[in-house]
Steps between C-alpha positions, in 0.01 A plus 500: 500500500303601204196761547273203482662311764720255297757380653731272272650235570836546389687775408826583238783742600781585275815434609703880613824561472555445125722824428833273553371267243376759208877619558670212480332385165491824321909538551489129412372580137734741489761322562374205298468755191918583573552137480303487150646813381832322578464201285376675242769759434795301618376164239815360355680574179688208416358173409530185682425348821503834748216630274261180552598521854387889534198412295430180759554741793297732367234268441476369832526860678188618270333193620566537904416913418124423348450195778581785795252742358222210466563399894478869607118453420554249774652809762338789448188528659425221739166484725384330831191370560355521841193262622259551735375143691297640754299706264465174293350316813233771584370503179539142380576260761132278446575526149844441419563247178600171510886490432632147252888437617705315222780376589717307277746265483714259228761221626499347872846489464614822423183678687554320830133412601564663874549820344202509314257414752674752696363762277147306452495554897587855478211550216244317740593729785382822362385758750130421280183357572634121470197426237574748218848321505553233254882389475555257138801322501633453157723180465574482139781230624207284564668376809352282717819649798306818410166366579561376820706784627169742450318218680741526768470904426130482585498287826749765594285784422242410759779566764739746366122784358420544882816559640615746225156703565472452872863661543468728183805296408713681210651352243192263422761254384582217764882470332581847489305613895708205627814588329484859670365399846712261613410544884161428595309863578437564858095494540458186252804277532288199534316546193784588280674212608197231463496695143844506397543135596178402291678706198788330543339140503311603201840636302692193631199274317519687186899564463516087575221403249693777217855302611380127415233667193233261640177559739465291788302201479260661801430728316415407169241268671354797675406721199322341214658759257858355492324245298548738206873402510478183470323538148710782386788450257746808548541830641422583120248263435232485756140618469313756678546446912277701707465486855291791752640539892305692747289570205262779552260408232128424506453100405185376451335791646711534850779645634799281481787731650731342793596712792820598678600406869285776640196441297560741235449485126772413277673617139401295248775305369492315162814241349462530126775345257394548169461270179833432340521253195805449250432696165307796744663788542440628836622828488690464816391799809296674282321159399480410876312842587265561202389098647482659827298794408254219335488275784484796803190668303297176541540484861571808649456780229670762710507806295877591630795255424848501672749285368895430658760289391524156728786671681333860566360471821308771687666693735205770604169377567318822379626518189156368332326806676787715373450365138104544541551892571565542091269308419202610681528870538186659351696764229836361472535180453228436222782473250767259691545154388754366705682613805885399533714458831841501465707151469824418827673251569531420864808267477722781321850642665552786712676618171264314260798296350258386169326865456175277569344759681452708208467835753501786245262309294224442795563887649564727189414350155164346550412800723520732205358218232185567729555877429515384149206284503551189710820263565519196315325219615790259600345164616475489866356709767226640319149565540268514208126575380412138372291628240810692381736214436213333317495717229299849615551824325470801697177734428461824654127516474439137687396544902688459801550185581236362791704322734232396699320351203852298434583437859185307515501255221539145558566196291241218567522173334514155599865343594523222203409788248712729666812263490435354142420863345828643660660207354419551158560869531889386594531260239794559267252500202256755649637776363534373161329758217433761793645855585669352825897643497414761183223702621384329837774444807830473495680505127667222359860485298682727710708420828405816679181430462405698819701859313282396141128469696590795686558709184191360305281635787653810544447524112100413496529863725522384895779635738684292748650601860850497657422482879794406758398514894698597761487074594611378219177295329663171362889337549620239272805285448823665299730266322827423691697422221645705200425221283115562576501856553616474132265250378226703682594818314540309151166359482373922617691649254422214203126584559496868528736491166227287390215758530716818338551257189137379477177694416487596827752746549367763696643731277256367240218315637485764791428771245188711568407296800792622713694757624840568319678518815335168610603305167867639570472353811461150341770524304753565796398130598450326151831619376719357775619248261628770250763611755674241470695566162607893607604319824720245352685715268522768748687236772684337202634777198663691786767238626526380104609844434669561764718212419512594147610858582213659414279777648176542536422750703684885543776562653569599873570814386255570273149705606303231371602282761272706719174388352600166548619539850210684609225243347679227663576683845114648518302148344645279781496784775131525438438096471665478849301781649222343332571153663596648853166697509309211443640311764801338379885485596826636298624160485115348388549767234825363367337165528190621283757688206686157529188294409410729239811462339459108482137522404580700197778301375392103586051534566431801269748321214292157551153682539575722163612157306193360623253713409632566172509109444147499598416791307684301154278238559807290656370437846218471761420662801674338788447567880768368773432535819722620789604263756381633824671172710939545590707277688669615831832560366341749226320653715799584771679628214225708324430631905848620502464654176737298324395457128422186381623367170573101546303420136700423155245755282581739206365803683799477775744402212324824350596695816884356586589605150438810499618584878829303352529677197483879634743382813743381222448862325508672805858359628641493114474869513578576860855286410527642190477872652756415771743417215469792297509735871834337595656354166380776238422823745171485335122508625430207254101445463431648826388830401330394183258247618483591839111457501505193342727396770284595761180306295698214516644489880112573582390195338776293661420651859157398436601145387703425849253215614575323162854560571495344816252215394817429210771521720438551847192274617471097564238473591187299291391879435798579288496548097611121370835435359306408139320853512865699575697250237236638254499854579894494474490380131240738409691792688830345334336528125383834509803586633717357225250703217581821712861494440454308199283787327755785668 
């Protein structure tokens, strides 16, 4: 407490204990330096081919040295913030803001419709007062399966609000409560039955109407708006369809808002699916928010946005009042812009088989971007100042913001105007000749257009917030397949390549707006892509070598070998303490250096192609979405953590090649040192490229599940006979210009 009383309402601790990590980096330089010194005095005489090969090596070694010292300003100094609710209610409680809830979604059939309106329940059921809610569905599908799932969605509501605040029920999403409370609690069995059974009706209705793709006849008769399908073209050719339920609005002068089963007020909840007409670009999520932002500000106007992803579903009703703590302290938070919760999965593996839980990422790095200067804004989960993502600068001099001036503005205006101006402002010519994507919203032309916004705002001089609670804020949906893990990870990298190469590398744009350490933090994300070349000649020049009978690296016997041994031995023994401390398991750790493996040689090689195509003029921005819907069989095998291949694609003819082509190096020289040790009395290539050896059998441990998916599996999960004949002939020709060129 301050001498005049203040009492804030959050706090910021540094994290302790840092002496381990300031000594494992600084004998990491050193021991990078050896490895420099190394290459540089021991650089090849002769001519030829082991010269480019030291020179490649070398290359790639300088690269993976200068990306470790960018990603220790991701380590070094992380903070945790700390909020303080009940302060927040004694103080603000008649005043609090209105909160706008986006959530968005793309294609019925990959975004199941069930899911979604799991999370449009779990927005609705905010530990809040129910009329500063407004939930806004985004459907930019334009799906009438959509439409009449959040009609089912809000019948539901009227049930499913009162029972989750009568019982202080926890998660506020019906799915995942039910999923984890699979006996009825003693003290209000009959309730959670009567409620379960109701969500179960309700999911039976919508999973039937998403199997046939049609709405029932009933019900198309019962709501006037399903006429709007009936005149609409396409999913990408449809005008403006917007539809209010439970609508907490004043029409013509009186209150129109619906009540729950107990008599209590209700969220608004608002359908929109924008314009879309052939020739209009429509600037896919980014598009569908910036019309969002448009649309909300007409009938709500809350000064605080949250948006999620269709699959992020709250998982802790208090984590509006959490986010509110930043925002409304009286001397802290006048310079925040956007407050970001952490992103997990709630369908991953004890071992999380895909890496999808991204652990070190949530706990560590964006803890110390806030030290920095704020995490990245990464496009779910996050709270934000509206006037912020419009376009505000920050100013030092301007007041504190009155919350109880905001909290009590209202938007009047008569329903037909209403409708037909919100309309108009979703149109997909509305934002023809205006600053909407450049300097207002979400920017356009990139396909993380969540990490591009984010940087822009940090640049006009605001701050953002890492804040993870102890129950966790938001779960979402991880891919259960490699294939779109990968594709998840290509479209990531392809965008944050994307922003290093255009005028908005932080490097660049960020300079004099923010701090060094912050624009270094950027780059540890936008250059993902770049990895990918070091990465591929690292896991391919040794075995080509190897089988040529060449060396790259010292001898066994030489002191060099130390440096290398040491910066290998203390970089992973630090990454698994790392992982372990944050929660994970040794064998989710060799799960998570397996994934990174793949991602560097198959997503970061299709992201970096991509973005320099787009760059050259050659391409557009492109935006595939991950299917969230498996069938059973998938499923049982992705829940017994058995990778799943089962698709003819380039990245897994990528991957079999080169676990193929070090096993065939690694058994040509274990068979050709057994001959020289019993025909010749001779140590062979054992002791000269015994590092390169153990390169090598690492990679091919690592590979085992493509192994078995080659050789081993039947099942529909396994790699496809066309994707193994493939990686043979490749593995077969760069065999035959090894021995060719020795």
């Amino acid at each position: 407490m301050g001498s005049d009383g203040y009492l804030p309402l959050f706090e910021t601790r540094v994290a302790k204990g840092r002496l381990l990590y300031w000594l494992y980096a600084v004998s990491m330089v050193v021991g990078l330096i050896s490895i420099s010194v190394y290459r540089w005095t021991h650089f090849p005489s002769e001519t030829g081919l082991r010269r480019w090969g030291w020179i490649g090596i070398s290359m790639a070694e300088l690269w993976f040295i200068f990306y470790w010292l960018i990603t220790q300003t991701l380590r070094h100094r992380p903070v945790y913030r700390y909020a303080f609710k009940d302060r927040l209610s004694e103080r603000y409680e008649e005043v609090l803001p209105g909160v706008d809830m986006f959530v968005c979604t793309a294609d019925a059939e990959k975004e199941p419709p069930a899911m979604v309106m799991n999370t449009v329940l779990s927005m609705m059921a905010y530990d809040y007062p129910p009329e500063k809610l407004h939930v806004y569905l985004s459907d930019d599908g334009g799906s009438e399966v959509m439409f009449y799932a959040l009609l089912e969605a809000s019948r539901f509501a009227g049930r499913w609000l009162p029972f989750r605040r009568r019982f202080r029920i926890e998660p506020p999403a019906p799915t995942a409560y039910f999923s984890s409370s699979v006996e009825a609690p003693i003290g209000f069995s009959k309730e959670w039955r009567e409620i379960k059974k109701l969500y179960e009706e309700m999911k039976d209705r919508i999973d039937e109407c998403t199997k046939v793709g049609r709405v029932p006849d009933e019900a198309r008769r019962m709501h006037r708006a399903f006429e709007e399908w009936d005149i609409s073209i396409s999913s990408r050719d449809h005008r403006t369809i917007l539809e209010f339920f439970d609508a907490q609005i004043v029409i013509d002068g009186r209150d129109a808002n619906t009540v729950d089963f107990e008599g209590m007020s209700m969220p608004t909840l608002v359908y929109l699916a924008r314009e879309k007409r052939p020739g209009h670009q429509h600037n896919f999520k980014a598009g569908a928010m910036n019309a969002l932002i448009r649309v909300s500000e007409r009938i709500s106007n809350s000064p605080i946005i949250l948006n999620v992803d269709c699959d992020q579903y709250s998982n802790n009703s208090e984590s509006i009042r959490n986010a509110l703590c930043f925002f409304m302290d009286e001397e802290q938070s006048r310079s925040i812009a956007y407050v970001q919760f952490p992103q997990y999965c709630d369908n991953v593996t004890k071992n999380d088989l895909y890496g999808s839980d991204i652990k070190v990422i949530n706990e560590v790095e964006h803890q110390t971007a806030d030290a920095n200067g704020g995490p990245l804004y990464i496009g779910s989960g996050c709270f934000h100042r509206r006037d912020v993502l419009c376009g505000k600068k920050f100013d030092a001099n301007e007041p504190s913001v009155d919350w109880k001036e905001l909290s009590a503005r209202k938007v009047e205006e008569s329903a037909e105007i209403l409708v037909q101006t919100c309309k108009i402002l979703a149109s997909c010519t509305y934002e023809e000749n205006t600053s909407w994507g450049n300097k207002m919203g979400l920017k356009y032309g990139c396909s993380v257009e969540d990490v591009i916004t984010g940087l822009s705002i940090q640049c006009r001089g605001w701050r953002s917030v890492s804040y993870n609670t102890e129950r966790r804020a938001f779960y979402g949906v991880a891919p259960t397949t490699l294939m779109e893990t990968l594709i998840q990870h290509t479209r990531w990298s392809n965008g944050n390549f994307q922003i290093f190469l255009s005028k908005y590398n932080s490097l660049v744009y960020g300079h004099g707006k923010m701090p060094l350490k912050l624009r270094l933090s950027y780059c540890c994300y936008n250059l993902w892509a770049a990895n990918c070349l070091a990465t591929l000649y690292y896991v391919l020049a040794p075995p080509f070598y190897l089988l040529n009978g060449g060396a790259l690296f010292p001898q066994l016997s030489s002191r060099w070998v130390l440096a290398y041994m040491y910066v290998f031995m203390a970089k992973y023994a630090y990454s698994l303490g790392e992982f372990v401390w944050v929660g994970g398991t040794m064998k989710g750790w060799c799960n998570e250096q397996r994934i990174w493996l793949y991602k560097r040689v198959t997503s970061y090689l299709y992201g970096f192609h991509g973005a320099v195509m787009k760059v050259l003029g050659f391409s557009e921005v492109s935006f595939v979405i991950t299917a969230k819907r498996f069938d059973d069989d998938e499923g049982e095998r992705y829940r017994k953590e058995m990778m799943e291949f089962g698709v003819d694609s380039t990245m897994f003819v990528v991957l079999a090649a080169i676990a193929l082509f070090n096993l065939l190096a690694l058994v040509s020289v274990v068979c050709k040192n057994i001959f020289f040790f019993f025909m010749v009395n001779s140590a062979g290539d054992a002791e000269i490229c015994v590092l390169q050896v153990m390169l090598i059998g690492m990679i091919v441990g690592i590979n085992l599940p493509v192994f078995e998916g080659m050789f081993v599996r039947k099942d529909k999960g396994c790699i496809p006979a066309s994707v193994m004949y493939k990686a043979i002939a490749i593995v077969g020709l760069a065999y035959l210009s090894a021995i060719m060129v020795n």
